[in-house]
PLY file of the C-alpha trace (Angstrom):
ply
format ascii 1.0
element vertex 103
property float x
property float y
property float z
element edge 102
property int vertex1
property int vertex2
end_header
54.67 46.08 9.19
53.53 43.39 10.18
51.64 40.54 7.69
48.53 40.41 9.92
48.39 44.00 9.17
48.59 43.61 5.16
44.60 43.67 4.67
44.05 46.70 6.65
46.48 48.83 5.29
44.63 48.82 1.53
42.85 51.59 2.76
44.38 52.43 6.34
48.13 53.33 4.94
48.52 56.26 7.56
47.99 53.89 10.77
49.82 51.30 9.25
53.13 52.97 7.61
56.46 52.85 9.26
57.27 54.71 11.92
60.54 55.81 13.85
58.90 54.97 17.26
56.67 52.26 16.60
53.68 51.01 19.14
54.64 47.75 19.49
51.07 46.10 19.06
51.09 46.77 15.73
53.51 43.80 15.14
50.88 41.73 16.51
48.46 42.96 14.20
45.61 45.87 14.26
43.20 42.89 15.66
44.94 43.41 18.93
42.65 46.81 19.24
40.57 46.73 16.36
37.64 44.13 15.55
37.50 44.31 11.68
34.00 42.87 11.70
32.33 45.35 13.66
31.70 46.56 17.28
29.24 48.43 19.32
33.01 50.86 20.03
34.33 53.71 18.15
36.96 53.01 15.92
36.29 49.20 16.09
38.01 49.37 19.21
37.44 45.28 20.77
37.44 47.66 24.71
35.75 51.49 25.10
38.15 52.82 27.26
41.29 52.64 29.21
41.36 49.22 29.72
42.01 48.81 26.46
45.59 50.39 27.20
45.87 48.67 30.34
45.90 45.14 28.88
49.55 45.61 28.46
50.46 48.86 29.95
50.35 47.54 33.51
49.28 50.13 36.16
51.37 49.97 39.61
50.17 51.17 42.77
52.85 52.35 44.70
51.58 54.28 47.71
47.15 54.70 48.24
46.41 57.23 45.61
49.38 56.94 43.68
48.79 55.31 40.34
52.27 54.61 37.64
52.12 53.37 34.35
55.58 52.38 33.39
57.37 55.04 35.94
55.03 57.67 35.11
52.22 58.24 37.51
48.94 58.87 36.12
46.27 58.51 39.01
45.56 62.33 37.66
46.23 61.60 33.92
43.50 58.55 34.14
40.55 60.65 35.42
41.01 63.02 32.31
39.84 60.39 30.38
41.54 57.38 28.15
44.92 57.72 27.56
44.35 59.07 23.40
41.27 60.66 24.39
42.86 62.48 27.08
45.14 64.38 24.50
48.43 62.60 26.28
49.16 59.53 24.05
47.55 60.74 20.63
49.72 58.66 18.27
48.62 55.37 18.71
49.80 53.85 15.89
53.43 55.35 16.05
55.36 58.50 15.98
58.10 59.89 14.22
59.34 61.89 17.02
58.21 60.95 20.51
59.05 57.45 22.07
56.07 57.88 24.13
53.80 58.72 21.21
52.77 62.13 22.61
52.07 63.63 19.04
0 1
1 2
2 3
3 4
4 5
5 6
6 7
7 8
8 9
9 10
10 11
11 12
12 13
13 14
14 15
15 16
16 17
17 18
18 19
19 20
20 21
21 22
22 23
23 24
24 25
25 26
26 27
27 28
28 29
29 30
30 31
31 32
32 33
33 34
34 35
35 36
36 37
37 38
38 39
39 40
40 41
41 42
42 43
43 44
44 45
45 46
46 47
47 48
48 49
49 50
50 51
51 52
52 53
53 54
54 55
55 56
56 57
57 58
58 59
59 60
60 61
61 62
62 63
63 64
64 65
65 66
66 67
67 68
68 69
69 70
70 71
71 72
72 73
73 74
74 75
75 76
76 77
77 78
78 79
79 80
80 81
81 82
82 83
83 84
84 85
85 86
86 87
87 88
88 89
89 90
90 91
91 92
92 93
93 94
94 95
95 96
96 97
97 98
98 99
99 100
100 101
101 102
């Protein structure tokens, strides 16, 4: 875990333990996502939606229609919603047994 991540995990311990597959932000610190000091977004979140994702998971079109995140397409995934929200990527923080965070 990362030091930037020391004062949130007083009270956030499940986001912030170890994990086998771990979401790389994290090592940058929960400030990445979160704004500790409030925002008008659940969670904290600093962004509402995708986007939030998309700052570092680039999106690639490869043909008109076509939408891939890493070599994944997801031009159907992305109109079910964000990518937590849309039940696909659910562990955000980590997972202990999908790469992808799945569950």
């Amino acid at each position: 875990m990362s030091h930037l991540n020391e004062g949130c995990a007083q009270c956030h311990r499940e986001q912030t333990r170890p994990f086998v597959f771990e979401h790389e932000a994290l090592r940058e610190g929960c400030t990445v996502c979160h704004n500790a000091h409030g925002s008008i977004n659940r969670k904290l979140l600093v962004e509402n939606d995708s986007n939030l994702c998309l700052k570092c998971h680039a999106q690639v079109q490869r043909q008109p229609g076509e939408i891939y995140i890493g070599n994944s397409p997801h031009a159907a995934r992305l109109r079910q919603g964000t990518c937590w929200t849309a039940g696909c990527h659910t562990s955000v923080h980590g997972s202990n047994v999908h790469p992808r965070m799945l569950f």
